[in-house]
TIZAKE-168565 format. One record per atom (N, C-alpha, C): residue number from 1; residue in one letter; atom name; x, y, z. Coordinates in nm, 2 decimals. Each point is the difference from the previous one (the first is absolute). Layout:
<pts>
<pt><nr>NUM</nr><rest>a</rest><atom>CA</atom><px>X</px><py>Y</py><pz>Z</pz></pt>
...
</pts>
This chain:
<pts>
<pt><nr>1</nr><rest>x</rest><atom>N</atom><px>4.74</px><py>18.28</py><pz>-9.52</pz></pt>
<pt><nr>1</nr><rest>x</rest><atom>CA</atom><px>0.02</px><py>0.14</py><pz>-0.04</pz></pt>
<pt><nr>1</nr><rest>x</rest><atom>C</atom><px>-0.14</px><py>0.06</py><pz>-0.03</pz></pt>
<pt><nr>2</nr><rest>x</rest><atom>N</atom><px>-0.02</px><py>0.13</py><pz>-0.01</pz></pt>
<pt><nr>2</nr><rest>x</rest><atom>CA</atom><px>-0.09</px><py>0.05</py><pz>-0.01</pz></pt>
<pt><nr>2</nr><rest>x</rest><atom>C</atom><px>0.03</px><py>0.13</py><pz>-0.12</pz></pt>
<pt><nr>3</nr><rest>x</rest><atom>N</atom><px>-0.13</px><py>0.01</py><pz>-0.04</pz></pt>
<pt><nr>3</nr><rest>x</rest><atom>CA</atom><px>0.01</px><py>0.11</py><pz>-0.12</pz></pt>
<pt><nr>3</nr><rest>x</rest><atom>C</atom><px>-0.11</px><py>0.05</py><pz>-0.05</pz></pt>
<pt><nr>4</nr><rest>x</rest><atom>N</atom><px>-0.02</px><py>0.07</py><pz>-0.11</pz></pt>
<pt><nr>4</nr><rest>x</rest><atom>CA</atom><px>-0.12</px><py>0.10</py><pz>-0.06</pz></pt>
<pt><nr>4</nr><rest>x</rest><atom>C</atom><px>0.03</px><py>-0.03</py><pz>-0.14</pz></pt>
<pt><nr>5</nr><rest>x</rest><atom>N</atom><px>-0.14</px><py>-0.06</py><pz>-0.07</pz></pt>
<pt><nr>5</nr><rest>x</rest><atom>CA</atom><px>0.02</px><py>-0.02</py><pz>-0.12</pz></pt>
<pt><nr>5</nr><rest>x</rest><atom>C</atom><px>0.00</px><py>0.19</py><pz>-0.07</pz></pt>
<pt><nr>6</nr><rest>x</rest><atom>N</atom><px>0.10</px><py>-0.02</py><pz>-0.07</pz></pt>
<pt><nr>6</nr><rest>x</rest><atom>CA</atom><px>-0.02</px><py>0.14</py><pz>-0.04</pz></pt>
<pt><nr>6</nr><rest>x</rest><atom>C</atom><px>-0.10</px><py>0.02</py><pz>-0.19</pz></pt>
<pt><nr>7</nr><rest>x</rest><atom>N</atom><px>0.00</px><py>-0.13</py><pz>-0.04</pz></pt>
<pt><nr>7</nr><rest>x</rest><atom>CA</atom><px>-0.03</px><py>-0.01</py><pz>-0.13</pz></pt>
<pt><nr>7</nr><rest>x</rest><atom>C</atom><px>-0.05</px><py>-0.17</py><pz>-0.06</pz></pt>
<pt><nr>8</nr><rest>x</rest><atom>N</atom><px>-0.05</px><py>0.01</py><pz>-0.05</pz></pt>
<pt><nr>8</nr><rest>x</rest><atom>CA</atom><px>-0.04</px><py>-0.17</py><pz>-0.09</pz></pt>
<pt><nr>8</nr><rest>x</rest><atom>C</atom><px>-0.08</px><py>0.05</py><pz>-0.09</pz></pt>
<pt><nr>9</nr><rest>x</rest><atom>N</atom><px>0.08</px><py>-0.12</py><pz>-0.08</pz></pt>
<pt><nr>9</nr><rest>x</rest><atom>CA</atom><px>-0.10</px><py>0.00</py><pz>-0.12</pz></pt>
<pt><nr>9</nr><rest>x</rest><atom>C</atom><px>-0.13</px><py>-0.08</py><pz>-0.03</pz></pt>
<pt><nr>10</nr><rest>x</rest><atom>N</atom><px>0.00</px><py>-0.03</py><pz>-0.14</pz></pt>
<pt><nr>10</nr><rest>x</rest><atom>CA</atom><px>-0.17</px><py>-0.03</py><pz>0.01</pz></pt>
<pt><nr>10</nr><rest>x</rest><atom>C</atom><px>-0.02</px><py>-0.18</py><pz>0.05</pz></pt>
<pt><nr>11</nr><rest>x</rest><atom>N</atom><px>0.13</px><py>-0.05</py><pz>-0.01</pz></pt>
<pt><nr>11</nr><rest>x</rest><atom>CA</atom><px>-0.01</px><py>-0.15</py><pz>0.06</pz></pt>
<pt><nr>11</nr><rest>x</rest><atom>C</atom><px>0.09</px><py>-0.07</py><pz>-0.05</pz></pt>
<pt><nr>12</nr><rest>x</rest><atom>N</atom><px>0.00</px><py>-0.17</py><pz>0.06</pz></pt>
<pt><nr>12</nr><rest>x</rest><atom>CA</atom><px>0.09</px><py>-0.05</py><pz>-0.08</pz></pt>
<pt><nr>12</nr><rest>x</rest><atom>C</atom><px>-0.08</px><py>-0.10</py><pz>-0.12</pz></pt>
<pt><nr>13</nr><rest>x</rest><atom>N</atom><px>0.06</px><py>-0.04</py><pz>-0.10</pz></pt>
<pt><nr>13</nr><rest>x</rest><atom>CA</atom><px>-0.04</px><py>-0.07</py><pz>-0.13</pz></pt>
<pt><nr>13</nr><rest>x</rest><atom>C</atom><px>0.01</px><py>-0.15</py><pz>0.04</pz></pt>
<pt><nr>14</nr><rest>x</rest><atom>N</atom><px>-0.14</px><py>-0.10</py><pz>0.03</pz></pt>
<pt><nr>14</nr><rest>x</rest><atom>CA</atom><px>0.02</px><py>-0.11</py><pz>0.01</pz></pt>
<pt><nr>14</nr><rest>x</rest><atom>C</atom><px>0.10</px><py>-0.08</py><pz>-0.10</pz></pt>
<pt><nr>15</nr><rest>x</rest><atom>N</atom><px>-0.03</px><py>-0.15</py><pz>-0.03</pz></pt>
<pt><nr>15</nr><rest>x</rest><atom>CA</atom><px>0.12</px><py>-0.07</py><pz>-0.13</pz></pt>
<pt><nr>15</nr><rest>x</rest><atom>C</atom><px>-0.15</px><py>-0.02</py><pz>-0.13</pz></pt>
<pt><nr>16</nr><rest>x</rest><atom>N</atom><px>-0.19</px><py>0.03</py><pz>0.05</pz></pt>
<pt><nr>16</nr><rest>x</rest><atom>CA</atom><px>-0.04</px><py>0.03</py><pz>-0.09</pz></pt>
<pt><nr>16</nr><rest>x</rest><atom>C</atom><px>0.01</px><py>0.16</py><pz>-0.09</pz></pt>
<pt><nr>17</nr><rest>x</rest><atom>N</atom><px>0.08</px><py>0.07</py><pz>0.07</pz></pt>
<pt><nr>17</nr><rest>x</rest><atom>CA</atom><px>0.00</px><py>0.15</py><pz>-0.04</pz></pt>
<pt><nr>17</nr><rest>x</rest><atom>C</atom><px>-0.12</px><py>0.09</py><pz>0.06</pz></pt>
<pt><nr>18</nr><rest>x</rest><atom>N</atom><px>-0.03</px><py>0.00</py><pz>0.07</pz></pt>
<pt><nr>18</nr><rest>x</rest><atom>CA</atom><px>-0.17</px><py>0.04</py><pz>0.08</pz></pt>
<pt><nr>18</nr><rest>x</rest><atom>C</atom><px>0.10</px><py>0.02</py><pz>0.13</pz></pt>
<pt><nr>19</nr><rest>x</rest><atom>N</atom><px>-0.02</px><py>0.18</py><pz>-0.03</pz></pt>
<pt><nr>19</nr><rest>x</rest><atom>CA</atom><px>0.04</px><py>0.12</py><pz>0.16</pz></pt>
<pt><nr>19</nr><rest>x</rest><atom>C</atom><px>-0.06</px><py>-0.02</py><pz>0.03</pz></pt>
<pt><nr>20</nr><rest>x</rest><atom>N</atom><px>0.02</px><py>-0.07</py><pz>0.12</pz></pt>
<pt><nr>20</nr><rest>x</rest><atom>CA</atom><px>-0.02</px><py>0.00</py><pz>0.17</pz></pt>
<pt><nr>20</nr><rest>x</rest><atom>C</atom><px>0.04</px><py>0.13</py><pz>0.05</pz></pt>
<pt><nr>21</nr><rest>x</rest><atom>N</atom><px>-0.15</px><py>0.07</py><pz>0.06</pz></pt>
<pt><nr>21</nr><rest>x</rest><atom>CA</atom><px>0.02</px><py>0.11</py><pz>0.11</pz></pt>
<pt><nr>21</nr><rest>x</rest><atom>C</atom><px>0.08</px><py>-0.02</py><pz>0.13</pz></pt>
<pt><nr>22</nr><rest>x</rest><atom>N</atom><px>0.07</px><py>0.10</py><pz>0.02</pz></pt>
<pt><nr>22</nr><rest>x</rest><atom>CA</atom><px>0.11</px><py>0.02</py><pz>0.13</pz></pt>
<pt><nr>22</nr><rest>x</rest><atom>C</atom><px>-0.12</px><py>0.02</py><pz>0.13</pz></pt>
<pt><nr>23</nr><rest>x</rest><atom>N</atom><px>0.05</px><py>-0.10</py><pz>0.15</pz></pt>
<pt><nr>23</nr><rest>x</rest><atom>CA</atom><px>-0.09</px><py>0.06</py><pz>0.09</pz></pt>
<pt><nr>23</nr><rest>x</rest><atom>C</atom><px>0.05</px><py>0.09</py><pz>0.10</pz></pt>
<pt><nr>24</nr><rest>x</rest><atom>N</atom><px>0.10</px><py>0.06</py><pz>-0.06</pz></pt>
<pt><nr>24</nr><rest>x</rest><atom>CA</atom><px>0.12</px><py>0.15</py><pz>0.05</pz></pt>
<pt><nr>24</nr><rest>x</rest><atom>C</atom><px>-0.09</px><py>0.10</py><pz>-0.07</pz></pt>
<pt><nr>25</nr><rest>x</rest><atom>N</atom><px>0.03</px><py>0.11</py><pz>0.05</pz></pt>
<pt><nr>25</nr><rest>x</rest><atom>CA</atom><px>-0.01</px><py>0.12</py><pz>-0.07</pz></pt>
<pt><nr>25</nr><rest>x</rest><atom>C</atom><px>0.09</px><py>0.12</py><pz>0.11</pz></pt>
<pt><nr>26</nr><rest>x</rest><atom>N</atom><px>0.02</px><py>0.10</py><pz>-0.12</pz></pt>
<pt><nr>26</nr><rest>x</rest><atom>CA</atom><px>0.13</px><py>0.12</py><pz>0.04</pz></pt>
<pt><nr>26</nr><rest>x</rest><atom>C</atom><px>-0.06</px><py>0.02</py><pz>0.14</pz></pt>
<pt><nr>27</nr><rest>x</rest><atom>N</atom><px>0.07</px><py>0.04</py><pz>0.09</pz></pt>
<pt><nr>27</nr><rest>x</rest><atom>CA</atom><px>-0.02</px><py>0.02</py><pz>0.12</pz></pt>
<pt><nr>27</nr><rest>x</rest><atom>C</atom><px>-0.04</px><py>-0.08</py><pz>0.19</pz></pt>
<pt><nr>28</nr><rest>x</rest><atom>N</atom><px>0.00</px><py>-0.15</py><pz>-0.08</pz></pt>
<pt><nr>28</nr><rest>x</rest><atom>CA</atom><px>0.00</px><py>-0.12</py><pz>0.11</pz></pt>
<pt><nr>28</nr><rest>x</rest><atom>C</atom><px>0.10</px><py>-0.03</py><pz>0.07</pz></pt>
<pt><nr>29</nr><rest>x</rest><atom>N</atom><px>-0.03</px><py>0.00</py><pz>0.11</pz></pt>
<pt><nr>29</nr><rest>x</rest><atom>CA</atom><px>0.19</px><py>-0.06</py><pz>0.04</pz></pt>
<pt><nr>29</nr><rest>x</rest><atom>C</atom><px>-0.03</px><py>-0.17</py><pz>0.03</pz></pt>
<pt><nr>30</nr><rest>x</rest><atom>N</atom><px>0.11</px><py>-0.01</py><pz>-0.05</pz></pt>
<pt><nr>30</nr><rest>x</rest><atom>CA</atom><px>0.03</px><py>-0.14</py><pz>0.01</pz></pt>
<pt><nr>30</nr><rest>x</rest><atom>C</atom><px>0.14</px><py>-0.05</py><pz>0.08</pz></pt>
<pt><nr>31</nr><rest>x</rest><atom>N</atom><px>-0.03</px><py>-0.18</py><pz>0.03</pz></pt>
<pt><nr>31</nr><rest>x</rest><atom>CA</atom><px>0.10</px><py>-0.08</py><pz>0.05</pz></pt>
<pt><nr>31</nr><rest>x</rest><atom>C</atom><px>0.09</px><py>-0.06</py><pz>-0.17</pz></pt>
<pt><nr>32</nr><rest>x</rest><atom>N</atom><px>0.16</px><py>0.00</py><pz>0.02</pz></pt>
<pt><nr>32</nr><rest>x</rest><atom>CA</atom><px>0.01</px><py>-0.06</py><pz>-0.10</pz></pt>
<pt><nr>32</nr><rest>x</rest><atom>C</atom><px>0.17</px><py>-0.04</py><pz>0.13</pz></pt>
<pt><nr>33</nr><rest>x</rest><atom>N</atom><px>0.03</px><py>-0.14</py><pz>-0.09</pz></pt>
<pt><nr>33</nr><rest>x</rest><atom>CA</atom><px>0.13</px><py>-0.08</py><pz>0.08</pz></pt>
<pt><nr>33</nr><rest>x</rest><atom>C</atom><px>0.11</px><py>0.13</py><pz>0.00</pz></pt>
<pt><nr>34</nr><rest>x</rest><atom>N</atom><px>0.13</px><py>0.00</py><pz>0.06</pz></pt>
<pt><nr>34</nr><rest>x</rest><atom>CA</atom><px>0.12</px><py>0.01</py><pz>-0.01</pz></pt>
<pt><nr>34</nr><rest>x</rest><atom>C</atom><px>0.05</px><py>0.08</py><pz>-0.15</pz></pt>
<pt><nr>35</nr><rest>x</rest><atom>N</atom><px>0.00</px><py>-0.10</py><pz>-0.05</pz></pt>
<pt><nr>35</nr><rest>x</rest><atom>CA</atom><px>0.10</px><py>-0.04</py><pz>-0.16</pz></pt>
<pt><nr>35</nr><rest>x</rest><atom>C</atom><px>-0.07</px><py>0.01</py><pz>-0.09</pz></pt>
<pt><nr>36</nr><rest>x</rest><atom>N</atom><px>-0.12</px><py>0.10</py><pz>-0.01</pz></pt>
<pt><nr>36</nr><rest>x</rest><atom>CA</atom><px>-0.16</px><py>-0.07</py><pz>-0.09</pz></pt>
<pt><nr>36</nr><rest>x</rest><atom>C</atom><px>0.03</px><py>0.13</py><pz>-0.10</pz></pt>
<pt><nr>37</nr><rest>x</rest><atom>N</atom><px>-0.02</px><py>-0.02</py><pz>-0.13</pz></pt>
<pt><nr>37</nr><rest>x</rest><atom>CA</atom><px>-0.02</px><py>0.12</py><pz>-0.13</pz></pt>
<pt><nr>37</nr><rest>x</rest><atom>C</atom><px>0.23</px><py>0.03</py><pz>-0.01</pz></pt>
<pt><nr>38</nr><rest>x</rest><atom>N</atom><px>-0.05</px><py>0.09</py><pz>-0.09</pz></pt>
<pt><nr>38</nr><rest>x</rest><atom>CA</atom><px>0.09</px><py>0.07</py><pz>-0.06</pz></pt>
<pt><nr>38</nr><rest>x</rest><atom>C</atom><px>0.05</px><py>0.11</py><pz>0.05</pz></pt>
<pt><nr>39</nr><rest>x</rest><atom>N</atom><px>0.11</px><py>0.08</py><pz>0.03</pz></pt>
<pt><nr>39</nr><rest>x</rest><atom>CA</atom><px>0.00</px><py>0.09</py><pz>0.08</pz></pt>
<pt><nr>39</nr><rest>x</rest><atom>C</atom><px>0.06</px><py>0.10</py><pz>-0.14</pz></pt>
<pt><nr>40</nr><rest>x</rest><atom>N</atom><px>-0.05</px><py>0.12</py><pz>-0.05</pz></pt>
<pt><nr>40</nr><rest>x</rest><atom>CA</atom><px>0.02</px><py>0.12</py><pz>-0.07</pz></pt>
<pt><nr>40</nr><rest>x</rest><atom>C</atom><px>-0.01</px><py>0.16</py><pz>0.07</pz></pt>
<pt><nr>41</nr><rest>x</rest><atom>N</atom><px>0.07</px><py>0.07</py><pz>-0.05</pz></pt>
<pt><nr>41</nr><rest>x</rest><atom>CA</atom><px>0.00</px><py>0.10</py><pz>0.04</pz></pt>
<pt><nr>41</nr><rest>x</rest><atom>C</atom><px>-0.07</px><py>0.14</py><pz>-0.15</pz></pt>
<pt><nr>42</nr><rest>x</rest><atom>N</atom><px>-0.11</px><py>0.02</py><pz>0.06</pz></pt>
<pt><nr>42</nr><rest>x</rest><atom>CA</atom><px>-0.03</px><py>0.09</py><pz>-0.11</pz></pt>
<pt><nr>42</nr><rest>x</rest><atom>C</atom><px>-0.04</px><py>0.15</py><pz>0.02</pz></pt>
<pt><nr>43</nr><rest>x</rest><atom>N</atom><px>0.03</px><py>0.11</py><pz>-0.08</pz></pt>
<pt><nr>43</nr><rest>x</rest><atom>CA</atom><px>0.00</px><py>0.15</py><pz>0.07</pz></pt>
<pt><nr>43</nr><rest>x</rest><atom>C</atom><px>0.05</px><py>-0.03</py><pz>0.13</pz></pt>
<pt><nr>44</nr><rest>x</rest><atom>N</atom><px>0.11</px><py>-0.06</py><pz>0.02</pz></pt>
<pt><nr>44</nr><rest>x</rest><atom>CA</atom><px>0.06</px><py>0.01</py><pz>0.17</pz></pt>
<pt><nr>44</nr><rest>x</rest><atom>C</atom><px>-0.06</px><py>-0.04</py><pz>0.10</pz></pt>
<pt><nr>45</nr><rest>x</rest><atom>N</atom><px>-0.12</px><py>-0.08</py><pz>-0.04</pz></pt>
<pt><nr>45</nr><rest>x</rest><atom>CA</atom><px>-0.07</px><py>-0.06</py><pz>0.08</pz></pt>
<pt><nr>45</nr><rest>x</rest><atom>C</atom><px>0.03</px><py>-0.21</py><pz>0.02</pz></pt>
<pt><nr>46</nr><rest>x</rest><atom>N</atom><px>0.04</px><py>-0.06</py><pz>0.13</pz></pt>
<pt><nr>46</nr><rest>x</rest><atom>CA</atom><px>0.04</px><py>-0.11</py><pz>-0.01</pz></pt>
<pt><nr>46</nr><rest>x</rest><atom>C</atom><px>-0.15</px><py>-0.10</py><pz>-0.03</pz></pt>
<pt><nr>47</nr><rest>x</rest><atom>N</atom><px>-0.06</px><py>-0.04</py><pz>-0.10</pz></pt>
<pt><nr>47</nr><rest>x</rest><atom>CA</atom><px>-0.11</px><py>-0.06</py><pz>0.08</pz></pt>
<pt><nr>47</nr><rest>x</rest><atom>C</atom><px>0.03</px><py>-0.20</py><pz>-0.08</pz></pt>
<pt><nr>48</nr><rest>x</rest><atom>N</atom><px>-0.09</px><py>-0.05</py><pz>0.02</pz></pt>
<pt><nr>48</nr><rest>x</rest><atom>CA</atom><px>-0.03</px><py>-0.15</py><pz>-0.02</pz></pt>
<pt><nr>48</nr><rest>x</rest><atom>C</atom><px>-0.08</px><py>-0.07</py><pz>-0.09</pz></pt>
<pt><nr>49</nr><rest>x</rest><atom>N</atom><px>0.06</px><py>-0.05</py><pz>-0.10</pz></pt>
<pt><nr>49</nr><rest>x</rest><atom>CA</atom><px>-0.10</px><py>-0.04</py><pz>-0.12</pz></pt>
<pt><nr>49</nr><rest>x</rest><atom>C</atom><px>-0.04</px><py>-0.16</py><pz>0.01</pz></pt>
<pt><nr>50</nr><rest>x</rest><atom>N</atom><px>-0.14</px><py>0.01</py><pz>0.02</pz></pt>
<pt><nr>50</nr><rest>x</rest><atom>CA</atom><px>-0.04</px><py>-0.17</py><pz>0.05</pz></pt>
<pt><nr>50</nr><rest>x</rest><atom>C</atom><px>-0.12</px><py>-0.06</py><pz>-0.04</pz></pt>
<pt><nr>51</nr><rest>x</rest><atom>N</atom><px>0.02</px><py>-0.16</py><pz>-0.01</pz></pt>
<pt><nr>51</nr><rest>x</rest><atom>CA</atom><px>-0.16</px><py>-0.04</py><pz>-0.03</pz></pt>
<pt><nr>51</nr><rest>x</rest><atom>C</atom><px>-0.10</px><py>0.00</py><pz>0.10</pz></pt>
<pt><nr>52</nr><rest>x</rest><atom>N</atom><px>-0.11</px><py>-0.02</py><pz>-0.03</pz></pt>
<pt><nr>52</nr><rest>x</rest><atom>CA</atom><px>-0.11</px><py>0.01</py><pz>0.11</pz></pt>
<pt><nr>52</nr><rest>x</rest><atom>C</atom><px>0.05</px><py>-0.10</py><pz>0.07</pz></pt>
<pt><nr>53</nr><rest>x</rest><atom>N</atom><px>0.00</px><py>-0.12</py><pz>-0.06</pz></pt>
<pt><nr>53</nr><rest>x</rest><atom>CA</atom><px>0.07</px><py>-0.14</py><pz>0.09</pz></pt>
<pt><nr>53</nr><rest>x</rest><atom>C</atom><px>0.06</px><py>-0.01</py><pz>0.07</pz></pt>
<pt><nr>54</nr><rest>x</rest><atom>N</atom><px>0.14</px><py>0.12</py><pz>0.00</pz></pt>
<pt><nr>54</nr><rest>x</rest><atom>CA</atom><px>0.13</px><py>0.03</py><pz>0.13</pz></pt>
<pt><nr>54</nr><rest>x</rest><atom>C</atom><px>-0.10</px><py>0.01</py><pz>0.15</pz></pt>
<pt><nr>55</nr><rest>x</rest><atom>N</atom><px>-0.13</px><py>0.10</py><pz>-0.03</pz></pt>
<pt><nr>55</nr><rest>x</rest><atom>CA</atom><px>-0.09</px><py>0.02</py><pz>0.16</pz></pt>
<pt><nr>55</nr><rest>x</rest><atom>C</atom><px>-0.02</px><py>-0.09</py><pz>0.06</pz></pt>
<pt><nr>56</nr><rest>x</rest><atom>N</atom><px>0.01</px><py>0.04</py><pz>0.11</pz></pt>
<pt><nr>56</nr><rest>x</rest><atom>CA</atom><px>-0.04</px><py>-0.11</py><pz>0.10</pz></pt>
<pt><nr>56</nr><rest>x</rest><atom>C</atom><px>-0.15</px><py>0.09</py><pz>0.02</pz></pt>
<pt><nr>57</nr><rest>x</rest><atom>N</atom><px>-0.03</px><py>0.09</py><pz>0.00</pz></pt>
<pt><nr>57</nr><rest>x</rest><atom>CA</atom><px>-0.10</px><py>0.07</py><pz>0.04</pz></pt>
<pt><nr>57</nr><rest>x</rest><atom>C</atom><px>-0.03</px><py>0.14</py><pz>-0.02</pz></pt>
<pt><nr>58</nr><rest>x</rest><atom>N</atom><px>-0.13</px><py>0.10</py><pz>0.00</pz></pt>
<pt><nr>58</nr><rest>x</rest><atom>CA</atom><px>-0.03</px><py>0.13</py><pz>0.04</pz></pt>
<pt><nr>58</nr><rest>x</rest><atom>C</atom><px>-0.05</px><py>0.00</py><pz>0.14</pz></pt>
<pt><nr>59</nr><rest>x</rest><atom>N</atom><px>0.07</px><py>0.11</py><pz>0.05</pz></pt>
<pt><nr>59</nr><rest>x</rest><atom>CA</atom><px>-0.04</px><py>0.05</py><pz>0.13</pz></pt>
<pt><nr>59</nr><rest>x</rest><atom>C</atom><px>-0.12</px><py>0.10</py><pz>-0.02</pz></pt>
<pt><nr>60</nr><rest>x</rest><atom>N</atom><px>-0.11</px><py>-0.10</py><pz>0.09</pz></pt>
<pt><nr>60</nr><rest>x</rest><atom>CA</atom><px>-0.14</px><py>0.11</py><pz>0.01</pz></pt>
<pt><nr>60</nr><rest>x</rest><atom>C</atom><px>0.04</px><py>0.09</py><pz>0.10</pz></pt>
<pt><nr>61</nr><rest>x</rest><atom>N</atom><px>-0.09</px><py>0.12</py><pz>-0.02</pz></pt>
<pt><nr>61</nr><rest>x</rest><atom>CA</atom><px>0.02</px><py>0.14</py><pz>0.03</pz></pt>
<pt><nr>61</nr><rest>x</rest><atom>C</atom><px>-0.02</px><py>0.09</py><pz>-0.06</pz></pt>
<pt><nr>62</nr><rest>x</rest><atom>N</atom><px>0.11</px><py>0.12</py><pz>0.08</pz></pt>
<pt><nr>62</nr><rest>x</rest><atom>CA</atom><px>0.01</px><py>0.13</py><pz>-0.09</pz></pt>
<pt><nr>62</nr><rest>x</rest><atom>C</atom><px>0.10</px><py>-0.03</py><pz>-0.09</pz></pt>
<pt><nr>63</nr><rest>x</rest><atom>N</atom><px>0.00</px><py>0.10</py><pz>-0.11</pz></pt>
<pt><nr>63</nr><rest>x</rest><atom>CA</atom><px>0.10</px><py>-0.04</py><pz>-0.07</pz></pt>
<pt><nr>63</nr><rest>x</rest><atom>C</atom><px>0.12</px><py>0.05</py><pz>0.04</pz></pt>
<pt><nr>64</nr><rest>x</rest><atom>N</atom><px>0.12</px><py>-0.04</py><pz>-0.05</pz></pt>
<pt><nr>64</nr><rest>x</rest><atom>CA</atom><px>0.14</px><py>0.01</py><pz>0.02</pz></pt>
<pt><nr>64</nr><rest>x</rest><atom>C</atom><px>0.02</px><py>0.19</py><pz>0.03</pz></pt>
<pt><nr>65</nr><rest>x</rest><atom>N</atom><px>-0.03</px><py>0.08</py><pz>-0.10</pz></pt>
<pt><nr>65</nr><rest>x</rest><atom>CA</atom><px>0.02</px><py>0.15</py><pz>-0.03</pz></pt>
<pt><nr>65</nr><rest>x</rest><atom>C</atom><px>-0.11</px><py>0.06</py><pz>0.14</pz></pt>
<pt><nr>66</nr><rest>x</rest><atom>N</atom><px>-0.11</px><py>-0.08</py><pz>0.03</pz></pt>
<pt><nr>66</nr><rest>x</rest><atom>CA</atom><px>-0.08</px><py>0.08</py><pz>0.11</pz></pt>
<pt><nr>66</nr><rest>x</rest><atom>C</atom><px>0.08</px><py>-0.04</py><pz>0.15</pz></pt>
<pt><nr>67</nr><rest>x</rest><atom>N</atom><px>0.07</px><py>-0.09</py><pz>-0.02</pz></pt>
<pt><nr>67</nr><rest>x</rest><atom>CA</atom><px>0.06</px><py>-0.05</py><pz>0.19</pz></pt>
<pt><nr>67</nr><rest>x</rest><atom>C</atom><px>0.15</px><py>0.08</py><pz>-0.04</pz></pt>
<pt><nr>68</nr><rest>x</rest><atom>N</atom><px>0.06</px><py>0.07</py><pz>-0.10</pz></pt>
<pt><nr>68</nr><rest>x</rest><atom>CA</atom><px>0.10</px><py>0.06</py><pz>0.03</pz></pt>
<pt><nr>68</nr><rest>x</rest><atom>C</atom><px>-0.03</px><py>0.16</py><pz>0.03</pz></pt>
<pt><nr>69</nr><rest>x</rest><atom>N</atom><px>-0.07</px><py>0.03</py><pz>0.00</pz></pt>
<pt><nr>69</nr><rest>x</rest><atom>CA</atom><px>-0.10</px><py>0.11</py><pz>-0.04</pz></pt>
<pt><nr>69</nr><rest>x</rest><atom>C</atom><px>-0.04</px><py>0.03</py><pz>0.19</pz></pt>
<pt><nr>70</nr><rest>x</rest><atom>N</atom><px>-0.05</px><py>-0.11</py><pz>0.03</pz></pt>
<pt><nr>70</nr><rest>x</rest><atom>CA</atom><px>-0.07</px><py>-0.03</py><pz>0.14</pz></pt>
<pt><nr>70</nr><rest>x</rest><atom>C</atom><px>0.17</px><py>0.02</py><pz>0.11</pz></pt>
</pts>
């Protein structure tokens, strides 16, 4: 499956307590499995709540909002 991160936060918290920076940021599209994250619906919007870990990948390129645009 394929998708667009729409948001992340500042990272996840190792088991020393030391946030680790995310190597996502809003706007990347990404590969994530089938079954991967949480599925929510918010302001009527369906989207996917997930760890970095679920990715299989970012797709280099344009981003997601410039090839729907194109």
């Amino acid at each position: 499956m394929e998708g667009e991160v729409v948001a992340a936060g500042p990272g996840a918290r190792n088991d020393a307590g030391v946030v680790t920076a995310l190597d996502v940021k809003a706007g990347d599209r990404v590969l994530f499995g089938k079954w991967s994250g949480t599925e929510v619906k918010i302001d009527g919007e369906d989207l996917l709540i997930m760890k970095e870990s679920d990715l299989m990948g970012v797709v280099e390129g344009a981003p997601a909002v410039a090839r729907k645009a194109a």
